[in-house]
Structure formats: structure tokens, C-alpha cells
C-alpha beads as a LAMMPS data file, in Angstrom:
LAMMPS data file: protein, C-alpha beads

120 atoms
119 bonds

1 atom types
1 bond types

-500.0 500.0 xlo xhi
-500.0 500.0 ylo yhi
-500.0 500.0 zlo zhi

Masses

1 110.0

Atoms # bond

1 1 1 44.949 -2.463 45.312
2 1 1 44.209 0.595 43.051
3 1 1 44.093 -1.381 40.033
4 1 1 41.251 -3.849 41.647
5 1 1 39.241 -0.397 41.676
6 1 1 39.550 0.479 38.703
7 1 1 38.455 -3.450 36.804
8 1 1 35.431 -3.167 39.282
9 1 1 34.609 0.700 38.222
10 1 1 35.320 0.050 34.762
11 1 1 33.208 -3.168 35.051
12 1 1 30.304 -1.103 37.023
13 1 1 30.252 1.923 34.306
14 1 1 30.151 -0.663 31.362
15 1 1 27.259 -2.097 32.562
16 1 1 25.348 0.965 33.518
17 1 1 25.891 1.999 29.749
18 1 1 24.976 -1.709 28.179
19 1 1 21.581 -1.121 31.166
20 1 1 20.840 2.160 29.948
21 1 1 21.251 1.448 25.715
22 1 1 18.989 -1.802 26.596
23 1 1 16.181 0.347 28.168
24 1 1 16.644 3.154 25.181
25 1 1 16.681 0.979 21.973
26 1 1 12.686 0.981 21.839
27 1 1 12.744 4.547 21.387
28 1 1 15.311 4.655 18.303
29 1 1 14.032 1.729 16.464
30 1 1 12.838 2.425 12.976
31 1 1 8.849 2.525 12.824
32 1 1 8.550 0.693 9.239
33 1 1 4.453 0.608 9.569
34 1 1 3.254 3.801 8.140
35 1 1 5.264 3.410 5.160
36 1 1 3.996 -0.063 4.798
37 1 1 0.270 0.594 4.985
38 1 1 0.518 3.644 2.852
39 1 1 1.712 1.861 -0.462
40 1 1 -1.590 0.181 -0.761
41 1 1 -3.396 3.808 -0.882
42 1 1 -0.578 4.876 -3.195
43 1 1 -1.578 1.877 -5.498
44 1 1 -5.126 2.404 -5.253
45 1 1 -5.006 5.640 -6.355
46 1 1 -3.054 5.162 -9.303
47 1 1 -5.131 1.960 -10.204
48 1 1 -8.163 4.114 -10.141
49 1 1 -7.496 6.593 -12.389
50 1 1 -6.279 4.176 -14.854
51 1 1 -10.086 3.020 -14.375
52 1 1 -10.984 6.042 -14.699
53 1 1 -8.981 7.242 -17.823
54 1 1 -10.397 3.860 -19.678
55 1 1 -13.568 4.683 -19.409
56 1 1 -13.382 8.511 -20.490
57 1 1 -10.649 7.784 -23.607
58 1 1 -12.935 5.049 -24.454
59 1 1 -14.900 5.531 -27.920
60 1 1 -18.879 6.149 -26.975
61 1 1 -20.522 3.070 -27.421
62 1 1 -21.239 0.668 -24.374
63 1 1 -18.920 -2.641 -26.075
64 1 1 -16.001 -0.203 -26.850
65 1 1 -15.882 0.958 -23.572
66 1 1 -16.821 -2.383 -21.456
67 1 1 -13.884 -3.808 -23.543
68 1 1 -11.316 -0.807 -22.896
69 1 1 -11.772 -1.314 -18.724
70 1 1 -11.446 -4.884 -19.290
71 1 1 -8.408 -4.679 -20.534
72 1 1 -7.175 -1.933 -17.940
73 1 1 -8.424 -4.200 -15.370
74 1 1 -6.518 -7.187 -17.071
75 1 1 -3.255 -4.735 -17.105
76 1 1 -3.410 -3.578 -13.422
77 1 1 -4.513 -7.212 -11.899
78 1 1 -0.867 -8.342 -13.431
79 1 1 0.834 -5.671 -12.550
80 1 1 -0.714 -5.375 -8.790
81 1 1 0.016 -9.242 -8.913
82 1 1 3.926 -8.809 -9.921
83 1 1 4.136 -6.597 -6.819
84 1 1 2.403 -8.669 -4.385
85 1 1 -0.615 -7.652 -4.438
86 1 1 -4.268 -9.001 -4.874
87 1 1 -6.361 -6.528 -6.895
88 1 1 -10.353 -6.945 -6.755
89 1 1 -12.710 -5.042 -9.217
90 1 1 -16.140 -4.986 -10.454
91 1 1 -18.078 -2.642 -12.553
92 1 1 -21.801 -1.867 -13.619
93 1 1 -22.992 0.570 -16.535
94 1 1 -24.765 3.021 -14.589
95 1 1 -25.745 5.164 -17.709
96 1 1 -23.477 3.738 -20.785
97 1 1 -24.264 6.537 -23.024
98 1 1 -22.794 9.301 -20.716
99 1 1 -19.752 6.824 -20.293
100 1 1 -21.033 6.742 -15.674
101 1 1 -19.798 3.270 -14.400
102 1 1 -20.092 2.546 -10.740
103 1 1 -16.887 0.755 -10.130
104 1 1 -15.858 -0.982 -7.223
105 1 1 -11.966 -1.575 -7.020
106 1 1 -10.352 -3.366 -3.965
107 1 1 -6.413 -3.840 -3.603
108 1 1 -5.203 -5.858 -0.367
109 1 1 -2.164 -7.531 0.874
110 1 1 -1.137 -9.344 3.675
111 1 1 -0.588 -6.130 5.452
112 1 1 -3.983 -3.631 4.659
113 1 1 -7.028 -3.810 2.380
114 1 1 -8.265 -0.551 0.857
115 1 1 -11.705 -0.776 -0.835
116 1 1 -14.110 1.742 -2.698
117 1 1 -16.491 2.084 -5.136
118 1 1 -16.675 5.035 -7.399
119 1 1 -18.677 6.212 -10.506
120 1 1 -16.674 7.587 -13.195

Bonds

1 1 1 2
2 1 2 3
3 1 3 4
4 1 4 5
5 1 5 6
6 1 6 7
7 1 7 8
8 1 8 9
9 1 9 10
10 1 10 11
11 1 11 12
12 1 12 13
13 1 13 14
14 1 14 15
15 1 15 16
16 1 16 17
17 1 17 18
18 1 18 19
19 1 19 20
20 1 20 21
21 1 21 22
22 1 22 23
23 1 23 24
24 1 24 25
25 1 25 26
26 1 26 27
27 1 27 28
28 1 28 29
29 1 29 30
30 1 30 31
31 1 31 32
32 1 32 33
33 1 33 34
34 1 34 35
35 1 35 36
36 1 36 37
37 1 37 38
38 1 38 39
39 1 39 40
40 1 40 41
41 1 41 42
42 1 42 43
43 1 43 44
44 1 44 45
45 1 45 46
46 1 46 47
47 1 47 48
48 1 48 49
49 1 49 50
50 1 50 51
51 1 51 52
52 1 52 53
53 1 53 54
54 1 54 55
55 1 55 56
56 1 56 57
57 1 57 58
58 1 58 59
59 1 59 60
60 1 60 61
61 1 61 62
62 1 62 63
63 1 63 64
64 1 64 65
65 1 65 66
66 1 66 67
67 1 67 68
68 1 68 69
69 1 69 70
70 1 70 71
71 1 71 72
72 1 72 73
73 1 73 74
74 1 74 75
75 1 75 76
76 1 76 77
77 1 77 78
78 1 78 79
79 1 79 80
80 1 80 81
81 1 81 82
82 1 82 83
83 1 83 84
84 1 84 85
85 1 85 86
86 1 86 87
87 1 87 88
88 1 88 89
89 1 89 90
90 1 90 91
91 1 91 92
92 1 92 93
93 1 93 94
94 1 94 95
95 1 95 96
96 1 96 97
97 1 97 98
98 1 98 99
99 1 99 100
100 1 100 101
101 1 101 102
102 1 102 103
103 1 103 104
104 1 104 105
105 1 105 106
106 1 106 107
107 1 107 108
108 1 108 109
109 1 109 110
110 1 110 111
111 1 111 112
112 1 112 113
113 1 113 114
114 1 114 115
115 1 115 116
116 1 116 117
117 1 117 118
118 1 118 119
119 1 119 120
């Protein structure tokens, strides 16, 4: 007779605990989303001072420098592309001889999309 007890108390107090881990796993899962949506920001950034660095390295003249952030852009578009993303950018000579370009540089993936346009 005691040893019916005890299977049915055992068997009671196992389930309470499977119950209770059941109702708590929600709040110790692993949140992977910020870390997620904060690579495409950390790519952006780094993408747009590559821009950036193109154009100011670049000699003075409009063709030197038009061909120098073509080939940055050429660079990072593979690169972004290797890691799975899909880098968009465009760019306008806003005042050639003072090296300004208004550049507008978009990097997405299937998660975010971060876009801006700056002027170097």
C-alpha cells in the first residue's frame, strides 16, 4: 500500500516540474533578433567610410575620383554579396572640385534594410 503512494506522488511531482519548465521556457529562450538586425548597421557603417575614404584619397580631378568610388563600390557590392547581402548605391558630384558627392548607399537582407544618403 505505501509503495502505491509513493509511484502516484512521484508521478504527481514529475509532472508539476515537466508543467512548470513548460510554462517557464519562454522566458529563458535566447532572443537572437537584436543581434541579427544590428549586423546590417555594423555593415553599413563600415561600407560608408570605405565610400567615404575613396573619395577623399582620391587624386583631385572629377574622372580620378568617379573611377576610385567605382571601384570601392565594385569591392563592397562583392563582398556584401559573399555575406548575404544586397548592397545598393548611387552617387552625384555635388561640387567635384572640393571632392562633395551626395551618396546614397543602401544594404538590405532578408531580415532589415538600412538606407542613407550622405555627402562626403
Amino acid at each position: 500500500m505505501k509503495g502505491q503512494w509513493f509511484i502516484i506522488s512521484a508521478v504527481v511531482i514529475t509532472s508539476f516540474f515537466v508543467v512548470l519548465s513548460g510554462l517557464l521556457r519562454d522566458y529563458s529562450a535566447i532572443d537572437f533578433l537584436p543581434t541579427g538586425t544590428s549586423s546590417e548597421a555594423f555593415y553599413f557603417e563600415n561600407v560608408k567610410t570605405v565610400l567615404e575614404n575613396s573619395v577623399s584619397s582620391s587624386p583631385p580631378d572629377c574622372a580620378g575620383i568617379e573611377k576610385n568610388l567605382s571601384e570601392a563600390i565594385y569591392y563592397t557590392k562583392r563582398k556584401m554579396a559573399s555575406l548575404g547581402y544586397i548592397e545598393d548605391v548611387s552617387f552625384s558630384a555635388a561640387d567635384c572640385a572640393q571632392k562633395k558627392y551626395t551618396i546614397t548607399l543602401g544594404i538590405s537582407s532578408n531580415r532589415a534594410k538600412k538606407t542613407e544618403t550622405f555627402t562626403t
